[in-house]
C-alpha positions as CSV (number, residue, x, y, z in Angstrom):
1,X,156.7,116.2,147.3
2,X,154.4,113.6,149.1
3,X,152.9,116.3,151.4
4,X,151.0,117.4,147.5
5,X,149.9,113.5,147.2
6,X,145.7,113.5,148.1
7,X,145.1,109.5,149.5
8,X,144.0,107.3,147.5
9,X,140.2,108.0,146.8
10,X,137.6,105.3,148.1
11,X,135.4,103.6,146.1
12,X,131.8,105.1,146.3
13,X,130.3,102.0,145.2
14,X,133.0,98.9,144.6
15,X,131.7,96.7,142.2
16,X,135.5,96.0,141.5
17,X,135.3,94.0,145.1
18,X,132.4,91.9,144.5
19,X,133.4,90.8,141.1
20,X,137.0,89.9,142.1
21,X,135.2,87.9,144.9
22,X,133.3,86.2,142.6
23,X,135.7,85.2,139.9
24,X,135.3,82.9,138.0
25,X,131.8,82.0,138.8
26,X,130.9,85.1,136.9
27,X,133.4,83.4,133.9
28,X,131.7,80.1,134.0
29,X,128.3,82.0,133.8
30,X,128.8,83.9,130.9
31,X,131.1,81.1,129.3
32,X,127.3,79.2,129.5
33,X,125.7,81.3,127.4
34,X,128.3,81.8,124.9
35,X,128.3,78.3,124.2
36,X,124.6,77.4,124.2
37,X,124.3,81.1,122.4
38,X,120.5,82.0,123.4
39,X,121.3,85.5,123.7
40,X,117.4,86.5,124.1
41,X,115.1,84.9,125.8
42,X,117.9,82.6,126.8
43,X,116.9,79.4,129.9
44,X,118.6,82.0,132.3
45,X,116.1,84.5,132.1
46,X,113.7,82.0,133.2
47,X,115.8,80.9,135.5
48,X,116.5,84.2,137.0
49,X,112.7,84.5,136.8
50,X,111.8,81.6,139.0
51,X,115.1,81.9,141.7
52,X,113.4,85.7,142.7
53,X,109.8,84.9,142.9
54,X,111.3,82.4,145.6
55,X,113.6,84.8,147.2
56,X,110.7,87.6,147.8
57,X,107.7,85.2,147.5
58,X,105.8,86.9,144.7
59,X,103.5,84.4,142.5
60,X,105.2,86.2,138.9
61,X,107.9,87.7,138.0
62,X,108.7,89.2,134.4
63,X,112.6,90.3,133.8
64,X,113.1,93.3,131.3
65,X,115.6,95.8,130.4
66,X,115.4,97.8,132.9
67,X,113.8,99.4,136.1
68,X,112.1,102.4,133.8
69,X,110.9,99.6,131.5
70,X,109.9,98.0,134.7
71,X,107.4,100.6,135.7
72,X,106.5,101.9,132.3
73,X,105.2,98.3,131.0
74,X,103.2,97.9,134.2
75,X,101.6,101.4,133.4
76,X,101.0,100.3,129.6
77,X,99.2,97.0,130.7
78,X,97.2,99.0,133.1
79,X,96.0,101.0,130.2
80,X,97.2,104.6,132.2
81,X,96.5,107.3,129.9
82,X,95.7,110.8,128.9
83,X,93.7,112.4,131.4
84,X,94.5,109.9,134.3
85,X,96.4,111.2,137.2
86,X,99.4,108.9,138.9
87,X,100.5,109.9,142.5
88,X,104.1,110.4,142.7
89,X,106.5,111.4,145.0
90,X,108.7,114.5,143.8
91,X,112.0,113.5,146.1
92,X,113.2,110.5,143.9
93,X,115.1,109.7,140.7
94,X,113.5,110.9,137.4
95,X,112.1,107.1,135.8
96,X,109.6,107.5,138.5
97,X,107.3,110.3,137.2
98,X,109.2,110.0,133.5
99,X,106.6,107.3,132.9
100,X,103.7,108.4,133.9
101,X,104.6,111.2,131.6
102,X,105.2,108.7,128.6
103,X,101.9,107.5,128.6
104,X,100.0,110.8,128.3
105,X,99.2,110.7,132.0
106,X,99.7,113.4,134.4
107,X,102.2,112.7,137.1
108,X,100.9,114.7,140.5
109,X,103.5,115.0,142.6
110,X,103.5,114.6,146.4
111,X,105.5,115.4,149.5
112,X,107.2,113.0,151.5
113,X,108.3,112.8,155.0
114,X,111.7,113.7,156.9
115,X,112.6,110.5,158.4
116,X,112.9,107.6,156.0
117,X,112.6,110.1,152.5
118,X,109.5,108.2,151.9
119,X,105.9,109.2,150.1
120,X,104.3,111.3,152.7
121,X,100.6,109.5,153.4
122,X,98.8,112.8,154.2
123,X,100.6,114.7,151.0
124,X,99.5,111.9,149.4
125,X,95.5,112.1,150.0
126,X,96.2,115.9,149.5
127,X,97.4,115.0,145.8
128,X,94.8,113.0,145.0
129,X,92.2,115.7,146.0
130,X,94.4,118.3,144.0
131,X,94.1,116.1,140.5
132,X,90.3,115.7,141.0
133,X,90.3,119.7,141.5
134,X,92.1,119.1,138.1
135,X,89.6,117.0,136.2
136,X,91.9,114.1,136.5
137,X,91.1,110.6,137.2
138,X,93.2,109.5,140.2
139,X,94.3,105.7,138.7
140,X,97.4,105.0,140.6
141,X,100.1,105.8,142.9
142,X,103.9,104.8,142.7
143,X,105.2,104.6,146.2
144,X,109.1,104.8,146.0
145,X,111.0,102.5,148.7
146,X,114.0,105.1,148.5
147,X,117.4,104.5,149.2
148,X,116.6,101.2,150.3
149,X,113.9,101.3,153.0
150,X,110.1,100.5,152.3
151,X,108.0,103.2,152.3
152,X,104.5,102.7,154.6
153,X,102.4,100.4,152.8
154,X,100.1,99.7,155.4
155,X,99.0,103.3,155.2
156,X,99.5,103.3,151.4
157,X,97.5,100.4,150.9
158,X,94.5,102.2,152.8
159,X,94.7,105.3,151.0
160,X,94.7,103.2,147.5
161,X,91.7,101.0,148.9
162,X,89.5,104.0,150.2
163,X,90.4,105.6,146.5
164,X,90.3,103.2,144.3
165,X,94.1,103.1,143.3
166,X,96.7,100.9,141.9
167,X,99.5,100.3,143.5
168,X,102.9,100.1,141.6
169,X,105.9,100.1,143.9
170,X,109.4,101.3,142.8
171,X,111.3,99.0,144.8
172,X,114.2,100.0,142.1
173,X,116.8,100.7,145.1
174,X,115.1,98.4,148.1
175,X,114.5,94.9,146.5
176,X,115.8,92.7,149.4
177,X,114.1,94.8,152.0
178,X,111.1,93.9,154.0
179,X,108.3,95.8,155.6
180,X,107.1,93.8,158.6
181,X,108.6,90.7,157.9
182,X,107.7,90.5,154.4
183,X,110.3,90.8,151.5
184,X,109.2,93.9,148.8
185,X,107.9,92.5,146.0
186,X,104.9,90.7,147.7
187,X,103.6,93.7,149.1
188,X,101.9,95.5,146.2
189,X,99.7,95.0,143.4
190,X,103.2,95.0,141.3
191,X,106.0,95.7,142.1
192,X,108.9,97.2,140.1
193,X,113.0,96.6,140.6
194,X,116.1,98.0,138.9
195,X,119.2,95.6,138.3
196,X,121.7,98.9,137.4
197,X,125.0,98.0,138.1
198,X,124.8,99.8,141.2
199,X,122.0,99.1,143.0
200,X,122.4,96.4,145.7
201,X,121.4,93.7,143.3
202,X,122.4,94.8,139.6
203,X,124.0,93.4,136.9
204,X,127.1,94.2,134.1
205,X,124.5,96.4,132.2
206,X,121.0,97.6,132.3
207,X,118.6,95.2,133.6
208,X,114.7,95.5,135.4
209,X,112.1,92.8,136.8
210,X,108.4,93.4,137.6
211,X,106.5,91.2,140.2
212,X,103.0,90.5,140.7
213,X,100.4,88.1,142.1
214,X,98.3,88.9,139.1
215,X,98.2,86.3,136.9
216,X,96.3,88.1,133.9
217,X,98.7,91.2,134.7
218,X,102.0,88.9,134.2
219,X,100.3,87.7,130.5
220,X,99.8,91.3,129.5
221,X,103.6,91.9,131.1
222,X,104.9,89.2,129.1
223,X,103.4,90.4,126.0
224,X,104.8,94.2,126.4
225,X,107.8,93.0,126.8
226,X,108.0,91.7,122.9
227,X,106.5,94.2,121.2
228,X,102.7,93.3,122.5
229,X,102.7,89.9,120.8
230,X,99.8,87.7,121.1
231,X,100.2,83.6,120.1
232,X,102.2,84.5,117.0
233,X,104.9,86.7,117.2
234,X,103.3,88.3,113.7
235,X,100.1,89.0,115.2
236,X,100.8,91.6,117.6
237,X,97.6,92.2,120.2
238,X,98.5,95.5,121.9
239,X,100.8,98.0,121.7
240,X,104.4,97.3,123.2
241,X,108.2,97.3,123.9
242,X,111.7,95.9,123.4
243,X,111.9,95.2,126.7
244,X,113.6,92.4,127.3
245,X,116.5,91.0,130.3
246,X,119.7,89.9,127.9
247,X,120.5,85.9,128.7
248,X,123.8,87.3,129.8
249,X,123.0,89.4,132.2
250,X,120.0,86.9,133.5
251,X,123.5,84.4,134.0
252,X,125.3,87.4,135.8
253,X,122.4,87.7,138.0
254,X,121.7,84.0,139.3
255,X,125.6,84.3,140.3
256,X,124.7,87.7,142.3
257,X,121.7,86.5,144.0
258,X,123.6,83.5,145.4
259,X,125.6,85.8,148.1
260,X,123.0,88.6,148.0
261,X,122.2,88.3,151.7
262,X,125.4,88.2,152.4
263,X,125.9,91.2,151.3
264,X,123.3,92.9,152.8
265,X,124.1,91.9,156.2
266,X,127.2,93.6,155.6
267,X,125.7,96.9,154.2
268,X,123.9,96.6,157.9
269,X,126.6,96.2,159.4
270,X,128.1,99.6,157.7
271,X,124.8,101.3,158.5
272,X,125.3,101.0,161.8
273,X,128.5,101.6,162.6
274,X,128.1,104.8,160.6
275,X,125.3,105.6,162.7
276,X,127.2,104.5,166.0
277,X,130.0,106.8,165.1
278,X,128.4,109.8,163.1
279,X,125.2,110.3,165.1
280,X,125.8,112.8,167.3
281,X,127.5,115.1,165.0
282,X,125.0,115.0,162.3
283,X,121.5,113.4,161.3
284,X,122.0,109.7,160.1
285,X,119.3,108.2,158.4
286,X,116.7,105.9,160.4
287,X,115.3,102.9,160.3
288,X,111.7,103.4,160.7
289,X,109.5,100.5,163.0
290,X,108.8,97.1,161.3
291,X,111.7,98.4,158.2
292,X,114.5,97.0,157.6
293,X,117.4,98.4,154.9
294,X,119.4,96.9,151.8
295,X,121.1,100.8,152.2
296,X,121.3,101.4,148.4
297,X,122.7,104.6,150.0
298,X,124.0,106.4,153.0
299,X,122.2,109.3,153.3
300,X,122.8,111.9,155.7
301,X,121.5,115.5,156.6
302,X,123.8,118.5,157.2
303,X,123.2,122.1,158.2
304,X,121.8,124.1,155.2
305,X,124.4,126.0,153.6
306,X,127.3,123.7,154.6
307,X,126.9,120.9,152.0
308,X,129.6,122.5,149.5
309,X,132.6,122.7,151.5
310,X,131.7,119.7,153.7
311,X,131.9,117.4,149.6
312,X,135.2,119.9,149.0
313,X,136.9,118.4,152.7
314,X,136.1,114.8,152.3
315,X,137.2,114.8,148.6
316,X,140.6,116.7,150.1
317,X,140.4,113.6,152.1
318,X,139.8,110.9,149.6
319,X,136.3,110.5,150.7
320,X,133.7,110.9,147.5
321,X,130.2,111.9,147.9
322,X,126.8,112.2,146.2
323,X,123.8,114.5,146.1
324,X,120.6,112.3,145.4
325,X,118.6,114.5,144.7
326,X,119.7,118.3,144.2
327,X,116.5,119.1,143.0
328,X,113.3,117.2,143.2
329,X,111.5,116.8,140.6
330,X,109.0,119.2,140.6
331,X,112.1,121.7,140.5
332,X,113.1,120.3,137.3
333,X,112.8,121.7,134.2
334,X,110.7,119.1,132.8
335,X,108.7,118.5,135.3
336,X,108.2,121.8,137.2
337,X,104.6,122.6,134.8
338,X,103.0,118.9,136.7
339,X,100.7,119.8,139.6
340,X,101.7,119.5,143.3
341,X,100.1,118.7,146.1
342,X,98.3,121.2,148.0
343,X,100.2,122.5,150.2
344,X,103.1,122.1,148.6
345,X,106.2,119.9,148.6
346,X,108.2,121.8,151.8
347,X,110.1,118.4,153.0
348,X,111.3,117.6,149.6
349,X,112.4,121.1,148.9
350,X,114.4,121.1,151.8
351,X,116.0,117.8,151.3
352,X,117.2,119.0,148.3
353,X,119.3,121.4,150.2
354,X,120.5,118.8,152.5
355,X,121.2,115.6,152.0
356,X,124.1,114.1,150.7
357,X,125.1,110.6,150.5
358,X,128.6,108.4,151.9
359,X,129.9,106.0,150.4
360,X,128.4,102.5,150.9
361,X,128.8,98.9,149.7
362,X,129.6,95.5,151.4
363,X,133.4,95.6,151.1
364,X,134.0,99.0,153.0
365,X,136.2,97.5,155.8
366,X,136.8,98.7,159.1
367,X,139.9,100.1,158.3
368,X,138.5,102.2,155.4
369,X,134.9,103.4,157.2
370,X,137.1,104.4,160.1
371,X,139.0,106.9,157.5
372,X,135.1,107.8,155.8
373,X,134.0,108.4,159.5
374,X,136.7,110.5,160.3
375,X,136.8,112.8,157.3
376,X,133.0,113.4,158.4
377,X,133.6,113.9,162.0
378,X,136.7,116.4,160.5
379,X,134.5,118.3,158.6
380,X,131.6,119.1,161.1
381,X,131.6,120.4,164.6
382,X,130.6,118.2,167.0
């Protein structure tokens, strides 16, 4: 009868472990705001607020509900609208050209390249010749640091000077990474993060920060954020949100960020084992020059065709997976009628066919990658 038994699946993503390893200091957290009962706007989010401009070094940073809220209010205070075009890549989750599209804009989207998964440079001046071709005002670009490595903003940050761009950075899967030497968040003209419960850093719920060195940018932020209130909450000045980061979750947060490091120096450590040990039987992600990872996700590349039955074997062997993304976006139904790039979107396309992610969080032990890495090396020749 045991023979029938499949193991005992692994966790893709164990937020069980870290929340057992922090115990009660999650307790005592939210037991704080019970008592002082500041649910909104609660001295946590302030907090919060002030302990991550320190831990990535950015002069601002406005919490809010979450990482679409994030990039959509910096949109809103930038004033993006109908008839402006706003670079984005196609090969990353939705939110990223979903608001561009909610303020009337047109998102163009953009290739990316085959190493990191990252907004291709020369797609991107392609796209921004393509919306002018368009009658589109090219206003801003929204790099995406995907799956937790920063994309080039050297080269970005060139392209957007010699244009005339704004830079908005999706760092909703990479905040904790740095890009030669410096921690996201600092890097841009503002930068946007997602606190999901399972990004690297997320909370119990839905949660979002934007940073900035912009001063006047983080007033307008601030104002979004409550419904575009000026000095009396009565008299709004602008058009805004509900946007803002619950006091509980804030709490949840400030008790996260305390073994945050930690943690990511044991996602490295995951990352390169799997790379030790999977490398020459498929294509492991890399680490491009000056990068470094918080590996929101393990993504690998297999030979087209063979993605199906290599999820079927490791789920046979306990082993989950996920596809991010089986289509990008400008193969999605609501976004296939946006323009492209000339010359078309070939690398995202085919990543879409290929990639497919492992498992991967700081409490996969030796014991348990050594069971991921076999299922992988099972279910591939070498």
């Amino acid at each position: 009868m045991n023979q029938h038994l499949r193991p005992d699946p692994v966790p893709f993503i164990d937020i069980a472990a870290q929340r057992q390893r922090l115990g009660s200091q999650i307790d005592d957290a939210v037991a704080r705001v019970l008592t002082h009962c500041q649910f909104i706007n609660g001295p946590e989010v302030t907090q919060l607020e002030a302990q991550l401009a320190a831990y990535c070094g950015a002069k601002h940073v406005i919490a809010c509900a979450s990482g679409t809220d994030a990039l959509l209010m910096v949109l809103m205070a930038k004033g993006i609208g109908p008839g402006d075009a706003v670079l984005v890549p196609s090969f990353t989750f939705c939110a990223t050209g979903e608001v561009v599209a909610l303020t009337g804009a047109t998102p163009v989207l953009v290739d990316v390249e085959d190493q990191a998964f990252n907004i291709d440079p020369e797609s991107l001046k392609r796209g921004i010749a393509t919306a002018r071709k368009l009658n589109l005002k090219p206003k801003a670009v929204i790099p995406v640091d995907l799956f937790g490595q920063s994309a080039d903003h050297d080269a970005i940050a060139a392209i957007a000077k010699a244009e005339g761009l704004f830079i908005l950075d999706d760092a909703a899967q990479s905040f904790g990474a740095t890009y030669n030497g410096r921690k996201l968040g600092a890097l841009a003209d503002a930068t946007a993060t997602s606190f999901f419960p399972a990004k690297p850093l997320g909370c119990f719920g839905d949660g979002g920060a934007i940073f900035t060195d912009d001063a006047e940018l983080a007033n307008t932020l601030r104002s979004i954020r409550v419904h575009g209130q000026g000095s009396d909450k009565y008299d709004n000045v602008r058009i805004g949100l509900t946007a803002r980061l619950d006091t509980m979750q804030a709490a949840i947060l400030i008790e996260k960020l305390k073994i945050f490091d930690d943690e990511i120096a044991a996602r490295n450590r995951v990352a390169d084992r799997y790379a030790r040990e999977l490398g020459n039987v498929v294509a492991v992600p890399k680490l491009l020059p000056g990068r470094t990872s918080v590996w929101a996700q393990y993504t690998i590349r297999l030979p087209k065709g063979s993605r199906e039955a290599f999820a079927a074997h490791l789920m046979a062997q306990g082993v989950p997976t996920a596809i991010y993304y089986p289509k990008s976006l400008h193969q999605q139904t609501a976004y296939k009628h946006y323009p492209v790039a000339d010359g078309g979107l070939p690398v995202s396309e085919s990543l879409s066919e290929d990639v497919i992610s492992l498992p991967m969080h700081p409490y996969l032990d030796e014991a348990t990658q050594d069971r991921i890495i076999k299922a992988v090396r099972s279910a591939l020749p070498a």
